[in-house]
C-alpha positions in Angstrom: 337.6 155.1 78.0 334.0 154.9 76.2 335.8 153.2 73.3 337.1 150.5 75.8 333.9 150.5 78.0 332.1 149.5 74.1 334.8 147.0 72.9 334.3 145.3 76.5 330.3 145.1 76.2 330.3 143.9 72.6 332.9 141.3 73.8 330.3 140.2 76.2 327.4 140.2 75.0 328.8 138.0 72.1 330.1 135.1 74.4 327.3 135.3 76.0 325.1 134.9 73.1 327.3 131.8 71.8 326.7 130.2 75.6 323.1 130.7 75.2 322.8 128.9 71.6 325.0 126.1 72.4 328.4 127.4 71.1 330.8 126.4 73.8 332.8 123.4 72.9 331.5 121.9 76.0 327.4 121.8 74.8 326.1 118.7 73.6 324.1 119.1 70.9 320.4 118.9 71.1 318.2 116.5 69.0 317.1 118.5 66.2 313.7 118.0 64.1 313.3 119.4 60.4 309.5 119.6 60.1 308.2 117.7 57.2 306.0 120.3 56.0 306.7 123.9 55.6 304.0 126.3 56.7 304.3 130.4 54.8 306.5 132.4 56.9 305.0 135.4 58.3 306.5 137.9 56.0 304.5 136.1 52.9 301.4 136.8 51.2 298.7 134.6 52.1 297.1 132.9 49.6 293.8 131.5 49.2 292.3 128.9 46.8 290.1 126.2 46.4 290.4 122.1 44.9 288.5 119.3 44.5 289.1 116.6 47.6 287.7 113.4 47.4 284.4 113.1 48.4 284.2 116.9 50.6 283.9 118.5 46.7 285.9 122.2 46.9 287.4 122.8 49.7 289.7 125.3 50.7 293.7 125.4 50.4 296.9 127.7 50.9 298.5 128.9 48.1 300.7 125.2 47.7 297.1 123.3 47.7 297.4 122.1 51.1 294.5 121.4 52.3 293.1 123.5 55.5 291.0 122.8 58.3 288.7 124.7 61.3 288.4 123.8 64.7 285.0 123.3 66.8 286.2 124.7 69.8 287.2 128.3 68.3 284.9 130.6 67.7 284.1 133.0 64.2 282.0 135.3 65.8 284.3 137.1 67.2 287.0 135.1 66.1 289.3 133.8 68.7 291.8 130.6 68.3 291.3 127.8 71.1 294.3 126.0 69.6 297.6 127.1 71.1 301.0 125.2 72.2 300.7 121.8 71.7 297.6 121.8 69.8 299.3 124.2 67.4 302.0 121.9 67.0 299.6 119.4 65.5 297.7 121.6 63.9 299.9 124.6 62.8 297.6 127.7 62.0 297.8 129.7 58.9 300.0 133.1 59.8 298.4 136.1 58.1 301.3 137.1 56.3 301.7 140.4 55.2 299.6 142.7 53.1 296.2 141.6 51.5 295.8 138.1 50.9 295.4 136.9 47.5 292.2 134.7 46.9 290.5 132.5 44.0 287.7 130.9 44.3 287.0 132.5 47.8 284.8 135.7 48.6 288.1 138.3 49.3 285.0 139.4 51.6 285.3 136.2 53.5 289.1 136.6 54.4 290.1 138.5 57.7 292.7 138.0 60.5 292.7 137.1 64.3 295.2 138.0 66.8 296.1 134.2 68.3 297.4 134.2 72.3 301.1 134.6 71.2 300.5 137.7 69.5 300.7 136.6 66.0 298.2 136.8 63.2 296.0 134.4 61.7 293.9 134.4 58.1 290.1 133.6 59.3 287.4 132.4 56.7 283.9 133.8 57.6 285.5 134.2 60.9 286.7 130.8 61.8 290.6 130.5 62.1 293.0 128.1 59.6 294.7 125.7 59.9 297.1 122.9 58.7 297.2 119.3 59.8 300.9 118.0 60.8 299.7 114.8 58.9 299.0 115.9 55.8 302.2 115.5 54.0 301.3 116.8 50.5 299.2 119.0 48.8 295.2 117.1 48.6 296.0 115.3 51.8 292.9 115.2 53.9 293.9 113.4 56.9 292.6 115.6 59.2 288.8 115.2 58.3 287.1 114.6 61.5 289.9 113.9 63.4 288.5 113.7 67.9 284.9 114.8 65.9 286.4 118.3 65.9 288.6 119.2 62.8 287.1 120.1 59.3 287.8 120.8 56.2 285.8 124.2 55.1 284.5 125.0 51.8 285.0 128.1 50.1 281.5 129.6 51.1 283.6 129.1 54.8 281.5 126.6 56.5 283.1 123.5 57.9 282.9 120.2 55.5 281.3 117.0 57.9 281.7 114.8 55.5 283.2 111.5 57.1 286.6 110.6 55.6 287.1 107.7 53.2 288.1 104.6 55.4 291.5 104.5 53.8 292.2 108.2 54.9 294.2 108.1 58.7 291.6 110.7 60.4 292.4 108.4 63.4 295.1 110.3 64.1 294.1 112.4 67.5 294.4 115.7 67.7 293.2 118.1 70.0 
């Protein structure tokens, strides 16, 4: 009877699972979007580093050279991420990752983690939360620069870069 009562459960729970992603013949498919950009999945290192950007001088970038930004409204001290839903849709933050970050031209010192509204972890430079910019579709991109007068690039001693963008540069984008 317990062998039944399992075979019937299992059956169950795996129709419903199909119904719920969309496997009955019946579902019409929904519009799907392959990001452009790949961000690290949680389960990687994170890696640090810096490059020479235009006219911000080093700045600091994952471990592809994308460039990453900060955002006024959080705060380093403590750290806390102001940036959630569809703010971090536009500006995906940098996950933690797993074990100790790797870093090169940036203080390991510097490096630390915050715990963002959804649970998951961020990497923090002197405190201020990373990010990415949707924009920015290769590494040395810098589209982000100033972008609402709130979104920076940091330098690798972790304070924010206000340097104004080069005019050619689409910082005009808005963020949030």
């Amino acid at each position: 009877m317990k062998r039944i009562a399992l075979v019937v459960g299992t059956a169950v729970l795996g129709l419903s699972t199909l119904t719920a992603c969309g496997g009955g013949a019946s579902a019409t498919p929904a519009p799907q979007s392959t990001p452009a950009r790949s961000t690290p999945s949680l389960s990687a290192t994170a890696k640090l580093s810096t490059a020479t950007a235009g006219n911000f001088g080093k700045i600091v970038v994952d471990g592809t050279g994308r460039t990453l930004y900060v955002y006024d409204l959080d705060t380093s001290h403590p750290s806390k991420s102001n940036c959630d839903e569809s703010c971090a849709a536009l500006w995906p933050p940098l996950p933690a990752g797993t074990g100790v970050p790797q870093v090169s031209g940036v203080s390991a010192s510097l490096v630390g983690t915050v715990t963002r509204s959804d649970g998951t972890k961020q990497l923090t430079l002197a405190g201020s939360p990373l990010y990415y910019f949707a924009n920015d579709a290769k590494a040395g991109d810098v589209n982000g620069q100033a972008v609402d007068g709130t979104w920076w690039v940091i330098g690798a001693n972790g304070k924010k870069i206000t340097t104004q963008a080069p005019a050619n540069n689409s910082s005009s984008n808005s963020g949030y």
